[in-house]
C-alpha distance (Angstrom), angle and dihedral (degrees) to the residues before:
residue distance angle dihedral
X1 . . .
X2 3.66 . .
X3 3.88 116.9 .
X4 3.81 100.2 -111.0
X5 4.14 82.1 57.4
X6 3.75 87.1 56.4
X7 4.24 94.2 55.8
X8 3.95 100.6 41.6
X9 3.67 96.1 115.7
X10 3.95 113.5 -119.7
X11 3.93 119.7 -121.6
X12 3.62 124.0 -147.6
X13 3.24 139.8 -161.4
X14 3.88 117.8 -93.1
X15 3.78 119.1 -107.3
X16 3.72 103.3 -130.2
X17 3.99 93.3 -160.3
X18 4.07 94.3 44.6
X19 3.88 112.6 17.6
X20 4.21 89.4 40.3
X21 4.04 99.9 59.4
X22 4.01 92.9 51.9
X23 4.17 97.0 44.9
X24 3.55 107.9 123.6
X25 3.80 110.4 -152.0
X26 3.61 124.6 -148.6
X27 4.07 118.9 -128.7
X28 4.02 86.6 -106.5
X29 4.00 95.4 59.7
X30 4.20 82.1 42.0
X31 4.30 88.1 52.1
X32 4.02 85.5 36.1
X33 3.93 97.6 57.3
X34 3.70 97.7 31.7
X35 4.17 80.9 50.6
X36 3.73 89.1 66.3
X37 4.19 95.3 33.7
X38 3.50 84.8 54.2
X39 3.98 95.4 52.2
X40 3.97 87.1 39.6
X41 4.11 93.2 54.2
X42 3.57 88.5 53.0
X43 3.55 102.9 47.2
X44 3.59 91.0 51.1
X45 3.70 92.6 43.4
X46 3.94 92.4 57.8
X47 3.59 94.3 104.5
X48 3.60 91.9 62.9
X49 3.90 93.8 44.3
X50 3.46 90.9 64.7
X51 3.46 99.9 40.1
X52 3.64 87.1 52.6
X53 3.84 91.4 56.8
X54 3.79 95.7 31.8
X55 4.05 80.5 63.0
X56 3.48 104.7 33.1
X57 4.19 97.0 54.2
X58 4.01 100.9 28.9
X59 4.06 104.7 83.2
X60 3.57 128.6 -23.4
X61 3.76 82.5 -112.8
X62 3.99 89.5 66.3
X63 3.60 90.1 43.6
X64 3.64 87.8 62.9
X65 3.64 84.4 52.9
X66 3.82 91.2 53.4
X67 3.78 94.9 47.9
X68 4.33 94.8 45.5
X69 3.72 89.8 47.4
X70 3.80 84.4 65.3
X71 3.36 95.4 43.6
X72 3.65 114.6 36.2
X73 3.94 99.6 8.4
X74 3.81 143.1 -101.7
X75 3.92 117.6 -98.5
X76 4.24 109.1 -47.1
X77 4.21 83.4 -19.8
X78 3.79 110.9 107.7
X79 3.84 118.1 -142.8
X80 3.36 101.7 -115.8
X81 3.77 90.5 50.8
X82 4.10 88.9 53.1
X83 4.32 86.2 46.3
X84 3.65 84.0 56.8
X85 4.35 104.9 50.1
X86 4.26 71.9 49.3
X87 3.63 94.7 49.0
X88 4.03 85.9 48.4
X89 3.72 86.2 53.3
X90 3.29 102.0 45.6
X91 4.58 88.1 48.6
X92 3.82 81.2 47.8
X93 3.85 100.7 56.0
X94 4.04 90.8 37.2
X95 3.50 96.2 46.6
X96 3.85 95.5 43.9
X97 3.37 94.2 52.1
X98 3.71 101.6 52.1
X99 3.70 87.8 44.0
X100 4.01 87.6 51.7
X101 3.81 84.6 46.9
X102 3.35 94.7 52.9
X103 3.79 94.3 47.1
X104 3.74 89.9 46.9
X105 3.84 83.9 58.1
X106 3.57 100.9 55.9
X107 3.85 87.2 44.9
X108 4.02 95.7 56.9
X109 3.89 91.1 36.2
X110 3.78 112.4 47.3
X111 3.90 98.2 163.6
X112 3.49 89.6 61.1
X113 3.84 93.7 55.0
X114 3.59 103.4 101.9
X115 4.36 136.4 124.1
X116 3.99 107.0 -84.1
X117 4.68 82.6 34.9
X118 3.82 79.0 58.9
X119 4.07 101.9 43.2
X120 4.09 87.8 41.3
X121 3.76 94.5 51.0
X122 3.29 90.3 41.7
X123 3.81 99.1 54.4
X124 4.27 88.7 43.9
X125 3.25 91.0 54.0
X126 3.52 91.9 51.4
X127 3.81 96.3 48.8
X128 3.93 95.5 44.4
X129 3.49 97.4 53.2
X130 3.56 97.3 39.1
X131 4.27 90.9 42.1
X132 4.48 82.0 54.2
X133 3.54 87.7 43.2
X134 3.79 94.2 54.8
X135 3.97 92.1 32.4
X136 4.10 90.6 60.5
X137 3.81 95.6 36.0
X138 4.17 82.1 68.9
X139 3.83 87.8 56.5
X140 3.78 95.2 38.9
X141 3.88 80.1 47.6
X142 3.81 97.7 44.3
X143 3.70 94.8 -124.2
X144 4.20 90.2 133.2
C-alpha cells in the first residue's frame, strides 16, 4: 500500500442507538424535513380540505354545518380536536410555502447560496411560519 492509501480516513457506519441520540442538526436539515412533513400532512389531509370547502360553500345550511363542527363537534369528534387537524393544515400550507420560497430563492440567486445564507434562511423560515402558525391558532382558538 502506498502512503496516501494509509491516511484516507475510514467511514463507518452510524450506530443508530449511540451516534443517533447526540446528532446535532443544523436549522437547514430542521426546514428540510419539516419541508417534506409539511407536504406529507397535507396530502394526507386532502380529504378534509375538501370536505371543509364542499361544506363551507354548498348551502348556507351546510355552512352551518361547517361553523358547529368547530364549535360543538362533528359525530364522536370533539371541536377542539377538528380546530386542531385545521390548525395542522393551516402550519402545513404556511410552513411549506415559506420553505418553497426559500428554496425558490436559492434557485434564482446562486451567489447568495452559501453556509451562514443557509443557517439564516433556515432559522427565518422557521420563525415566520411558526410566529403565523401561532398568530392564527389565537383566531382558530377565539383568543382575539
Amino acid at each position: 500500500m502506498t502512503e496516501l492509501a494509509k491516511k484516507r480516513p475510514e467511514f463507518r457506519n452510524i450506530n443508530a442507538f449511540k451516534d443517533l441520540t447526540t446528532y446535532r442538526m443544523t436549522p437547514a436539515a430542521w426546514v428540510s424535513i419539516l419541508h417534506r412533513a409539511s407536504g406529507a400532512v397535507m396530502f394526507l389531509l386532502l380529504p378534509f380540505v375538501l370536505w371543509m370547502f364542499d361544506t363551507s360553500v354548498s348551502s348556507e345550511i351546510s355552512f352551518g354545518t361547517f361553523k358547529a363542527a368547530f364549535n360543538a363537534g362533528l359525530g364522536f369528534l370533539p371541536g377542539w380536536f377538528i380546530k386542531l387537524v385545521a390548525l395542522a393544515l393551516i402550519w402545513g400550507y404556511l410552513h411549506h410555502m415559506i420553505a418553497g420560497m426559500r428554496h425558490l430563492w436559492m434557485d434564482v440567486s446562486h451567489e447568495a447560496v452559501n453556509k451562514q445564507f443557509g443557517k439564516t434562511s433556515a432559522v427565518v423560515t422557521l420563525t415566520i411560519s411558526i410566529a403565523l402558525t401561532l398568530v392564527l391558532a389565537a383566531k382558530l382558538f377565539g383568543l382575539y
